[in-house]
C-alpha positions in Angstrom: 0.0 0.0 0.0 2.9 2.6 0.9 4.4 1.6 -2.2 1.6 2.2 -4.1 1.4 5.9 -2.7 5.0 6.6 -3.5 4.1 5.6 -6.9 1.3 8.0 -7.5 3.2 10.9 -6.0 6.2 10.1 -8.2 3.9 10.2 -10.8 1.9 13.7 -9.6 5.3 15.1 -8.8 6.4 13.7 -12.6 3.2 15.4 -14.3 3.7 18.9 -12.2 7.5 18.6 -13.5 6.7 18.2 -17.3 4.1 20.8 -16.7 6.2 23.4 -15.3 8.7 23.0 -18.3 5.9 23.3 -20.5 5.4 26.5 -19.4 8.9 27.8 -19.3 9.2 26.4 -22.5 5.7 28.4 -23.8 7.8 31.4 -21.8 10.6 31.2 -23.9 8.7 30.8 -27.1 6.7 33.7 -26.4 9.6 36.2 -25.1 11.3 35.2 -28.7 7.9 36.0 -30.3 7.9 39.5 -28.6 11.5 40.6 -29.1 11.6 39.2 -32.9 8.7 41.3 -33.7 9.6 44.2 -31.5 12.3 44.5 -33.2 10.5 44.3 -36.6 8.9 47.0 -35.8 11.3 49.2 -34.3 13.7 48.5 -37.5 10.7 49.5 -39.9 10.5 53.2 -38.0 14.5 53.5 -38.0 14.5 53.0 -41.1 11.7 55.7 -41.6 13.9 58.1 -39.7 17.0 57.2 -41.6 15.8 57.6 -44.9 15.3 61.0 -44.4 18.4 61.9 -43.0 20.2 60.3 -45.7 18.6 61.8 -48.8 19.8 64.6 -50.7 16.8 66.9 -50.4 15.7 69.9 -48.4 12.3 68.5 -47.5 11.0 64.8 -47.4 8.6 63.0 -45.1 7.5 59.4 -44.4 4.8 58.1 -43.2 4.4 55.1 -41.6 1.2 53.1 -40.0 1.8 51.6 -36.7 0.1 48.2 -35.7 -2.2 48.5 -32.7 -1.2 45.4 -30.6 1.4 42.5 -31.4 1.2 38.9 -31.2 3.4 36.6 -29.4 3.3 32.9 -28.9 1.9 30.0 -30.2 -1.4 30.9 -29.6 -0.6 34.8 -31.0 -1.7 36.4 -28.0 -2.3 40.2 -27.9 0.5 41.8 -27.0 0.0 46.3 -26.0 2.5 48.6 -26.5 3.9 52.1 -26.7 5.9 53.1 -29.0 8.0 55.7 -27.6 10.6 58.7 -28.9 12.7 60.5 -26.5 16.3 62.3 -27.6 19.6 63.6 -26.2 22.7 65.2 -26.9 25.7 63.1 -27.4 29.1 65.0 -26.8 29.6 68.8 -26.1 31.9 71.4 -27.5 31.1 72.8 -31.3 30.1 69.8 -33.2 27.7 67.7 -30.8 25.5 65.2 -31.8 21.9 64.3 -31.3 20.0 61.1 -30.2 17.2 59.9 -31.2 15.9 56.7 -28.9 13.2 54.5 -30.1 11.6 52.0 -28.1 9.1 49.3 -27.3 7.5 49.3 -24.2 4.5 47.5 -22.7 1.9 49.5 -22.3 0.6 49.9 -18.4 -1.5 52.8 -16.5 1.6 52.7 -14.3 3.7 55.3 -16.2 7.3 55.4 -13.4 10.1 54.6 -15.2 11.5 52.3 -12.7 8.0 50.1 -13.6 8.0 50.4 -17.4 9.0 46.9 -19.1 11.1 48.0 -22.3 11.2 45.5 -24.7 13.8 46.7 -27.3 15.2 49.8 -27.9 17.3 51.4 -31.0 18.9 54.8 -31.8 19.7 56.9 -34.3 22.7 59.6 -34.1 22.8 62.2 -36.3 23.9 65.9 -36.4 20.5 67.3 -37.5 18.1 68.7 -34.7 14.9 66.3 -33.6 11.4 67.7 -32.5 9.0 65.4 -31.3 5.1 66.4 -31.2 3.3 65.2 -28.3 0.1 63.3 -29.7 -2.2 65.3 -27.6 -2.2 68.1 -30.0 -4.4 65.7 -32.5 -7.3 66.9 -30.7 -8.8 70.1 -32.7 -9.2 71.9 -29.6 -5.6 71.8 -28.7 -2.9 74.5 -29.9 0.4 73.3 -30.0 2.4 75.4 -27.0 2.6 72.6 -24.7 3.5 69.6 -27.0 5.7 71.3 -29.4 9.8 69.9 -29.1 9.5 67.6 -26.3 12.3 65.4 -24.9 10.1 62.1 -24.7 6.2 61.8 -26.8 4.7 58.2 -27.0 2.2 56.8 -29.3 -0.1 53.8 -27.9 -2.0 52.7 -30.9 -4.2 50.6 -29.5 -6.8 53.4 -28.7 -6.8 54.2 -31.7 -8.5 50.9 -33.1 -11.1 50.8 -30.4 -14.5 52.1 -30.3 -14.7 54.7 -28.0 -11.7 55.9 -30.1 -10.5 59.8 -28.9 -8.6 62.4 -31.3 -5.4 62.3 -29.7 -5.3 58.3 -30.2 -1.9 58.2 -32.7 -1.8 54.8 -34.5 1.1 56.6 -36.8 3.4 58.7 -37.4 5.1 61.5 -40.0 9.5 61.8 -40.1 9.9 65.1 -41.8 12.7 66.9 -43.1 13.7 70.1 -43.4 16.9 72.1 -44.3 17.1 75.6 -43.7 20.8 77.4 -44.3 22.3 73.8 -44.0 20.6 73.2 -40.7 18.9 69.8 -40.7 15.9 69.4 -38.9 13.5 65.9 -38.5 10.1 66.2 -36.9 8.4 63.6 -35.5 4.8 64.4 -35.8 2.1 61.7 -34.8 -1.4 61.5 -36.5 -4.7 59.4 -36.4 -5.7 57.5 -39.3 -8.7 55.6 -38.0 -11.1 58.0 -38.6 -9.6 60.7 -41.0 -7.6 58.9 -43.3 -5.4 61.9 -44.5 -5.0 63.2 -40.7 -0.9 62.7 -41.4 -1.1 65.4 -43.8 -3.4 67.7 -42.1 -0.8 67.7 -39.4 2.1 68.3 -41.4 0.0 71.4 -42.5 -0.8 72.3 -38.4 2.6 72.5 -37.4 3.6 74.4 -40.4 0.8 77.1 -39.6 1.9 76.8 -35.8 5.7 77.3 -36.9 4.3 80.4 -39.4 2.8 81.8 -36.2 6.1 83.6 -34.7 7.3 85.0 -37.8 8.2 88.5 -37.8 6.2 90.3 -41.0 3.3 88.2 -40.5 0.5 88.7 -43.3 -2.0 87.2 -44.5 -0.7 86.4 -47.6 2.9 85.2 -45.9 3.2 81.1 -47.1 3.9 78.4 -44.5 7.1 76.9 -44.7 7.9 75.0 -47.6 8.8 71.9 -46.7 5.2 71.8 -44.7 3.0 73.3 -47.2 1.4 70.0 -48.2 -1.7 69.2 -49.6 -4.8 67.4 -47.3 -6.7 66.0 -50.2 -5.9 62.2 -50.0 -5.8 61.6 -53.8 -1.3 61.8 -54.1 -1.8 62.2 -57.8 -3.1 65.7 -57.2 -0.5 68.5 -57.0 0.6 68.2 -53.4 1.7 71.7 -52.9 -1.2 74.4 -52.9 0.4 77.0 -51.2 -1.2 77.6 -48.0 -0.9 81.2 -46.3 -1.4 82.4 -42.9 -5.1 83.2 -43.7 -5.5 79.8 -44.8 -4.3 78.7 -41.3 -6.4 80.9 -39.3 -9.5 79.3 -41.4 -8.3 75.9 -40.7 -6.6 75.9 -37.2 -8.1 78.7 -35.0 -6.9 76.8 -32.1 -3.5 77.1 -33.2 -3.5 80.5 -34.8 -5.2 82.7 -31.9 
């Protein structure tokens, strides 16, 4: 009889063993899963970035479409992120350079950064300026004064696929760049495509006006900046440029213009 017992909890403790390597197994699987397609991801918006430091023009953009969740595991399970973009400076004296740090983070209502699980992370180094555009300003009651050229924006595109879907949900993102004098200059500039397909463009055209806004000479007739002056219909064989002026922004961005 006692050697019957000792049999079945040889077995039990057997089946708990095989189970718990099953799982640390599905563990590993699915922590493979999550970094391979992290970093999927995070090469697809370097690249985005990199393309438009490397080209030969004074004014480019990308846009890129971000997805809302990824899946890990064998059972692709949901998977909710942030994508975020913060910068530094790297070196001092006359020729320093900037920083541009992309990463993957898990999304959580807990936003201390001594809680946040980063998943991966990549950089870009570059002598041109960054200036990232908090995605708060998507809403059309929002100026842009508190979420111009911050050191750290992030996009979590899940709320952007949901019903109750807000206006500052971001579920992409715009690199732009522009060369003044020599100087080189890459926005990042979030959007919302969900419900307003061409909402990139429009807020190309925002921060454009928003830039326009401090010029010294101001008229009516004064053009936004060229590399900005883009055009919001959604058809790309139109012309893109149509030459929007200051009184074209007050028409279409009171928020941003009063």
């Amino acid at each position: 009889m006692l050697g019957f017992i000792l049999s079945k909890m040889q077995m039990l403790i057997f089946a708990v063993g095989i189970a718990v390597v099953a799982l640390l197994f599905y563990d590993f699987i699915a922590r493979v899963g999550l970094a391979q397609s992290s970093n999927t991801l995070l090469l697809t918006t370097t690249k985005k970035v990199s393309d438009q430091l490397n080209d030969d023009l004074l004014c480019s953009f990308k846009q890129t479409t971000i997805p809302d969740q990824l899946r890990v595991g064998i059972n692709n399970t949901p998977f909710y992120y942030d994508l975020e973009f913060s910068k530094d400076i790297l070196g001092g004296g006359e020729n320093p350079q900037s920083v541009l740090i992309m990463r993957i983070v898990e999304h959580t209502k807990n936003t201390s950064s001594d809680k946040r699980n980063i998943i991966v992370a990549k950089s870009v180094i570059s002598d041109a300026s960054f200036v990232l555009i908090d995605p708060q300003f998507i809403s059309e009651l929002s100026g842009l004064e508190s979420s111009y050229d911050k050191e750290l924006i992030s996009l979590y595109p899940r709320a952007a696929s949901k019903s109750e879907v807000q206006a500052s949900s971001p579920n992409a993102f715009v690199a732009l760049k522009e060369v003044i004098s020599g100087k080189k200059t890459v926005y990042i500039i979030p959007c919302a495509t969900e419900k307003e397909p061409n909402n990139c463009m429009r807020n190309i055209l925002r921060v454009g006006c928003f830039k326009l806004k401090g010029s010294s000479g101001l008229t009516n007739q004064t053009l936004i900046p060229s590399c900005f002056n883009v055009s919001t219909v959604a058809d790309s064989s139109i012309d893109k440029t149509l030459n929007y002026s200051w009184a074209d922004c007050q028409a279409l961005f009171p928020e941003i213009t009063n």
